[in-house]
Structure formats: C-alpha cells, structure tokens
N, C-alpha and C positions, 0 to 999 in steps of 0.2 A: 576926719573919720578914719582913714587909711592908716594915718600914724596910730591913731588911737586901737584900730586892730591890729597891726603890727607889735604895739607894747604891749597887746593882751597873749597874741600867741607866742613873745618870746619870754612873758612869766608864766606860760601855762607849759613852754620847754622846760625850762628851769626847774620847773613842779617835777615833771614828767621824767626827768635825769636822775639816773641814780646816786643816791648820798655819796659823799666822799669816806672812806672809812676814819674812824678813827684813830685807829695804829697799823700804821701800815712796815711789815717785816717784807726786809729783801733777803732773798735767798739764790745763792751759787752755787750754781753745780754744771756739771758736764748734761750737755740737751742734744750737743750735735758731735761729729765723729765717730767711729765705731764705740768708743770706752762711753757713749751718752746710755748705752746699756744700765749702766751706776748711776749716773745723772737719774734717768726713767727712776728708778726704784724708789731714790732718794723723794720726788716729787712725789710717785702712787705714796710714801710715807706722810708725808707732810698735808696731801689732800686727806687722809681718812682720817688725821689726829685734825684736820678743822671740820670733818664730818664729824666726830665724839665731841666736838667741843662748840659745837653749833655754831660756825665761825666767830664765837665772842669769845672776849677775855675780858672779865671784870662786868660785863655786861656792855662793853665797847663793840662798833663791828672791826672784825680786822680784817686786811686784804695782804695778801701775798703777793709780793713781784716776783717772778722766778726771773734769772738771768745767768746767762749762755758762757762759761768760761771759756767754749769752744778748745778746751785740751790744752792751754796755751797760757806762761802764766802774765803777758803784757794784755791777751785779749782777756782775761779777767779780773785783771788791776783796771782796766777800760772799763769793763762791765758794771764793777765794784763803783768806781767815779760816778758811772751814770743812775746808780739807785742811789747813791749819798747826796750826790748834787744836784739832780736834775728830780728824782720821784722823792729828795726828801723822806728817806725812810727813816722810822726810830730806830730801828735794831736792822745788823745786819747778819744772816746766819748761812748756815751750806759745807761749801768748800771741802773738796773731795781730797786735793794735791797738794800737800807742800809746800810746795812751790809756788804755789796758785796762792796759797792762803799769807807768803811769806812777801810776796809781793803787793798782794792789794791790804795785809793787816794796816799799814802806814795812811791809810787812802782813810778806813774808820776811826781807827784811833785819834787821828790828827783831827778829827771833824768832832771830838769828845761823843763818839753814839758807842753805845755796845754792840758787841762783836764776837760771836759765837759758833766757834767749829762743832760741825757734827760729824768731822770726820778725822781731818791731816790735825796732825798734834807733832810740828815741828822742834826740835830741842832749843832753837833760842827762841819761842814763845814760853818755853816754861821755864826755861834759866833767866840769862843775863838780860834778853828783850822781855819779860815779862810785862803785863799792864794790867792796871787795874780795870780795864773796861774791856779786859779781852777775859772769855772762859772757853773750857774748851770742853764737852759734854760728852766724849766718846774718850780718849786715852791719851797718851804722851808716844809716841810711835815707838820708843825703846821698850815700851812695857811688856807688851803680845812676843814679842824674841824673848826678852828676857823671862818671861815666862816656860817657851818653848825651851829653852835651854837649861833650866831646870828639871822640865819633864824627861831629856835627854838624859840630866844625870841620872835619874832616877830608872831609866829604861837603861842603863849599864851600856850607851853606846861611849866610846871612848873616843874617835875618833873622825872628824866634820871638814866636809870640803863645801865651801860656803857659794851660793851663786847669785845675786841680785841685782838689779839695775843701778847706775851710777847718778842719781838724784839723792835729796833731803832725805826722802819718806826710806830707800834704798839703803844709805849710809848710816840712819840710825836704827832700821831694823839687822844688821848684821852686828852696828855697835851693840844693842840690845843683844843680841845670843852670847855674842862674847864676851859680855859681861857676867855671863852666868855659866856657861858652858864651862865644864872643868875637865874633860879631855882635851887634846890636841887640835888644833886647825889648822887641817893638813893642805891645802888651797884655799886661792879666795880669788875668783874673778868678778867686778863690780862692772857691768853690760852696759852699752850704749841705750837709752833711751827716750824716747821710747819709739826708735826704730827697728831697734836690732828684732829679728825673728826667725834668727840663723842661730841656735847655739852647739854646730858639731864641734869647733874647735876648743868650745869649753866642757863640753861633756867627754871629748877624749883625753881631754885630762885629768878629767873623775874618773874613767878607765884605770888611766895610768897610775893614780894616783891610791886606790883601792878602799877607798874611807870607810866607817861601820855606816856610814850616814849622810844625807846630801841635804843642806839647807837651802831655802830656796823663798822666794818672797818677788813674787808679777800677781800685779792688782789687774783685775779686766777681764779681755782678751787675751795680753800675753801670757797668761796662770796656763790654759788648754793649751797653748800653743807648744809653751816650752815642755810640760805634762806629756804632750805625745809625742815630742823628740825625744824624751827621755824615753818611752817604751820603744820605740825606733832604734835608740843606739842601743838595745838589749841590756841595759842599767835597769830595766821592774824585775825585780825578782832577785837581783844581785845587790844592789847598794838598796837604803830605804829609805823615801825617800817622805822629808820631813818640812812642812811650808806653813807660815801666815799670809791671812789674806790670800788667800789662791785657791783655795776649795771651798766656797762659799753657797747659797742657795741661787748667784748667778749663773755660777758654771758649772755645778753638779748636773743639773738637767741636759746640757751638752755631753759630759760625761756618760750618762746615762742612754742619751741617745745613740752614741757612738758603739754602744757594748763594751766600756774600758771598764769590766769586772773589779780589778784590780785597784779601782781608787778606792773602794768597799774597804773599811777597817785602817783604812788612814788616819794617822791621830794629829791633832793641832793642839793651839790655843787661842782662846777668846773669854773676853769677858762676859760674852750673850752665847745664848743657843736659843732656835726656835721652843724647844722642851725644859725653857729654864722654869722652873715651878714658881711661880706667885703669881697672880689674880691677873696682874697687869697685863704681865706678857703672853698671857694665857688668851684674855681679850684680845689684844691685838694682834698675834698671829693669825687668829681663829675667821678675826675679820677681815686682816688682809687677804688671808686665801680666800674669803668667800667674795671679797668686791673683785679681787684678781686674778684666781685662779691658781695662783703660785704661792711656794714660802717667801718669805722676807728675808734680804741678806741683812747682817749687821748695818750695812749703810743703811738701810731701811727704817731699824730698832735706832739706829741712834738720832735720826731724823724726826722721826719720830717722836722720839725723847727731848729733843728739840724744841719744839714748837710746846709739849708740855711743861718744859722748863722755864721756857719764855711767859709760859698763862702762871705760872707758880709768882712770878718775879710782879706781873704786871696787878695780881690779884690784891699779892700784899701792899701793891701801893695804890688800892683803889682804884687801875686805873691812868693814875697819871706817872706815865710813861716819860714823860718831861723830863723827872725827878729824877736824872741821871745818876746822883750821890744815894739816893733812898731804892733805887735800882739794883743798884752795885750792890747793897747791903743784902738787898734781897733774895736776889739770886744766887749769892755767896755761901745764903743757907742750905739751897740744894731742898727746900721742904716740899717734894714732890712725890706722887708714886712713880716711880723709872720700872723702865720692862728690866731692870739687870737686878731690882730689890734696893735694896739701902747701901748706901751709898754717902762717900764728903766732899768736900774740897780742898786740897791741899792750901798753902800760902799762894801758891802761884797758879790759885783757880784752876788746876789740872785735877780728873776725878782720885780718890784714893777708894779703890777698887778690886773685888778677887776678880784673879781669873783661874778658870779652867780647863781643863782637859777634854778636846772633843774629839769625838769618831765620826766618820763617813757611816752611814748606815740607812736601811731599807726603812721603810716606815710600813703601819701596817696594809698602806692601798698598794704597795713597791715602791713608792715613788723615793729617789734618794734625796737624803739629807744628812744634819748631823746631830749628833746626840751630847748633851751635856756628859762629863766623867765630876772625877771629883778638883776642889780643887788646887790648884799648883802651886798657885803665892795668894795669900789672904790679905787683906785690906794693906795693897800695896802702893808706896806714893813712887812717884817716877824717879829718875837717876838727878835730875838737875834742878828739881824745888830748892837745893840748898844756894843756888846760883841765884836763886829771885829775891829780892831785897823789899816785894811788900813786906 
C-alpha cells in the first residue's frame, strides 16, 4: 500500500512540474561587475521581446538561460561550455565583448548550434574566421568609426588625435576611423584595459598636440569617466570632442545628473536611435520606457532584435529548430521587422546597414537622449566580407 502511494505521489510530481521548454536559447552577457550596467539592459531587452512574443516561437514554449561572462573572456568561454554542454541549448546568443565572444565562438560552432551576436562584431568573425553558423545581428565593430570618420570629413575637421582602449573592439574601432578619416592623425594612444582610469598623461598630449578633434571610444563606465577628465584637463570647449559607443542612453542620465551641460549637441554615429521612425522601434522604445522607466541603449535594440530574429528563423521552419542546415538558410534571410527598418546579410552573415548621424539632446519631459540626423553611409557592408570565403 506504501509503495503504491509513494508511485502515486511521485506521478502526481511529475504532473505538477513544470514542462520542459521546447527551444531553449542561451544567452551572454555581463550580469555582475560594475559594466553588468549593459549586461541589465541587454536582459530588461530580451525579457520584453518574450513579453511581445508570449514566450513562443512557432507556437513552441521557449526558455532563456541567461549566463554571467563576469567581464572576463575565460569566465565566458566557461559560461558559454556550461549552456552548450551541460543546459543543452539550441542557439546561443548575447555577448557584449570581443573578446568574450572571440573566445567562447570555438566552444558553439565546434558543437554545430548557432550563434549569434547582439553586440561585439570582431574583424576575424567577419573576414578569414567567418562560419556559417555564426551571424552577427548588430554591426562589424569597424563600421560605427568608419562612419564617424566620414561625418568628420564632412564637418571640415582636418585634424584627429585618436584615444581608445588596447583590446579587439578598441583596435578595430580606431582601424574603422582611419579608414575613412581623410585628414591627419596627429596622436594615437591605444589604453590599458580595462583598468586604466587615469588618462592625464594621454590627454596632455592632446594638449600638446592641438588637433581640430579628439576621437575616442570606452563602452560602460569608462565613457563618463574618461568624459570628465577631459572637462577637468580644460579640453571642453577647446578640442571637440567626437566618440562611438560612449554616449549612449546608459550614461546620458549620469551626464545629466551630474549638470555636464556641455555633452548637449555632441554628435556620433549609430545605426539605431531611440527616434528612428518605423512602427517597430516605435513599439519598442515606447514599451521599454513604460515597463522601465528609462530609454533603451543600442545594446538593448539590438537584443532585442535578437530574440526577434531568432522567432523569424524558428518560424520558417516550423518550429524545428533541430534543422541546423534549414536554420542557417533562414536566418540568412533577415525576413523580420528589426527596430533599425530593412535591412540584409552580407556573404559573411554581418548586417549590410545605414548608419547615421546622432546628437545629444533634451527630449520634450528634459530628459537627455539622442536624436536620429541624416544618414552618413547607406546600405554599408563591413571592411573584411571580402576575406569570407562563404
């Protein structure tokens, strides 16, 4: 009789346990360190597009693993192993760094899943390492400078003293300016990081150095930091100063809190702004700020964009997510609405995208953000698709 209750209450467990999902997506990103700031965003993104999308795809349920690169790119090659091998995920998406994503791609692809950045777009993912099971849903990291260095010509500066951190994402965003830039490049200091958050010795040499213009590119925390050493060593108002990635809807509101006036009418480049006009990104801004309060940075929108790309891919095949080879085909089409509007794939699955010209600016409650301009390079593919041998 005992046994016989026992077998009943552990099939009336089993009843009582929730389903296992049927596509289960891992996702990395930064959760812990001060830079988990971008990690946060990235996640509040990827929860509200499986609120729009009633956590199914295909009519499947899906479950999200999130996992902790912890800033570090061995602890996210670790992290990446533990959702490939251990939770078994079909697709793997995230990845904030570089170096993070340069590390653990070998860990996916080697395992034949897909694998998809919504952020770091390192140059030998879209050249000579390209793969067929890797896309990368946000940019090529040369593209955003090389953009900005266009704008440059166009604003008649002639003359750029370069300042960035000495990593992947670092080295191809200065290669990206200089590729376009066609005045002089009067300095170039490439910074320790991502410890350094000292930089008088390299701003007295933008001092000395007297450029029309100061390039500059710290994801995070270090964007404000280095920001008000530059107002500090008396460079606002004398050199102009000109960054990707660093004025973002992260650190605008620190800006704002602080009263540094003066980041008002700062111009960049991006392929997204919160005010880019189509239906989509219209929704989704609208909703983020009302579940959270705040804008969306780009890590946001293209997280976002993520998880919709991945329902685009899973749709067309019914469903079965298995179908690695009928996967690949699908996703390749890009047949989605994205918050950035229409949009392709280049050969080396990197997007072929405009970007352009954005301002700092007051929005009508005050609150700072930035504004779409026009834009700078039209349906642009990156520097090294011609290196990819799909």
């Amino acid at each position: 009789m005992l046994k016989k209750m026992l077998g009943t209450a552990a099939v009336l467990t089993l009843m009582a346990s929730p389903a296992a999902a049927d596509i289960k997506i891992g996702f990395v990103t930064t959760l812990t360190t001060p830079v988990a700031v971008i990690g946060k965003d990235m996640r509040d993104a990827v929860e509200l597009a499986m609120e729009h999308i009633g956590g199914k795809m295909a009519g499947e349920d899906v479950e999200i693993i999130y996992a902790d690169d912890e800033f570090n790119s061995q602890k996210g090659k670790q992290a990446t192993e533990r959702l490939v091998l251990r939770d078994d995920v079909d697709i793997v998406a995230g990845y904030i760094w570089s170096n993070v994503l340069l590390a653990s791609a070998p860990v996916v692809l080697n395992a034949n899943k897909i694998l998809i950045s919504a952020n770091a777009g390192p140059s030998p993912l879209a050249g000579a390492q390209c793969n067929a099971n890797f896309f990368n849903i946000a940019w090529q990291n040369d593209q955003t400078p090389m953009a900005l260095g266009e704008l440059l010509n166009q604003q008649g500066v002639d003359s750029l003293y370069l300042v960035a951190p000495n990593y992947a994402a670092g080295q191809n965003m200065v290669a990206g300016v200089e590729r376009t830039f066609k005045g002089k490049v009067v300095g170039k200091d490439m910074t320790v990081w991502p410890s350094q958050r000292d930089w008088s010795a390299e701003l007295s040499k933008v001092k000395a150095a007297k450029p029309d213009g100061v390039f500059t590119f710290y994801p995070g925390p270090a964007g404000p930091a280095f920001i008000k050493q530059y107002q500090q060593a008396g460079l606002e108002g004398q050199v102009p100063l000109y960054s990707v990635y660093t004025l973002d809807s992260i650190s605008l509101p620190l800006f704002q809190k602080a009263g540094m006036e003066t980041v008002l009418g700062t111009k960049m480049t991006q392929f997204w702004a919160p005010d880019l006009d189509n239906a989509v990104n219209k929704k989704f801004v609208a909703d983020f700020r009302k579940k959270y309060g705040r804008y969306p940075s780009f890590y946001a929108a293209q997280s976002y964009d993520a998880i919709m790309f991945i329902k685009s891919g899973v749709e067309a095949m019914s469903g079965d997510i298995g179908n690695i080879d009928g996967m690949r085909a699908a996703l390749k089409k890009a047949d989605f609405d994205s918050i950035r509007g229409d949009f392709s794939f280049g050969n080396n699955h990197f997007p072929i995208q405009n970007f352009y010209e954005r301002t700092v600016v007051k929005d009508a409650d005050g609150n700072w953000t930035t504004a779409v301009g026009r834009a700078v390079l039209k349906d642009h593919q990156d520097p090294y698709a011609s290196q990819c041998k799909m």
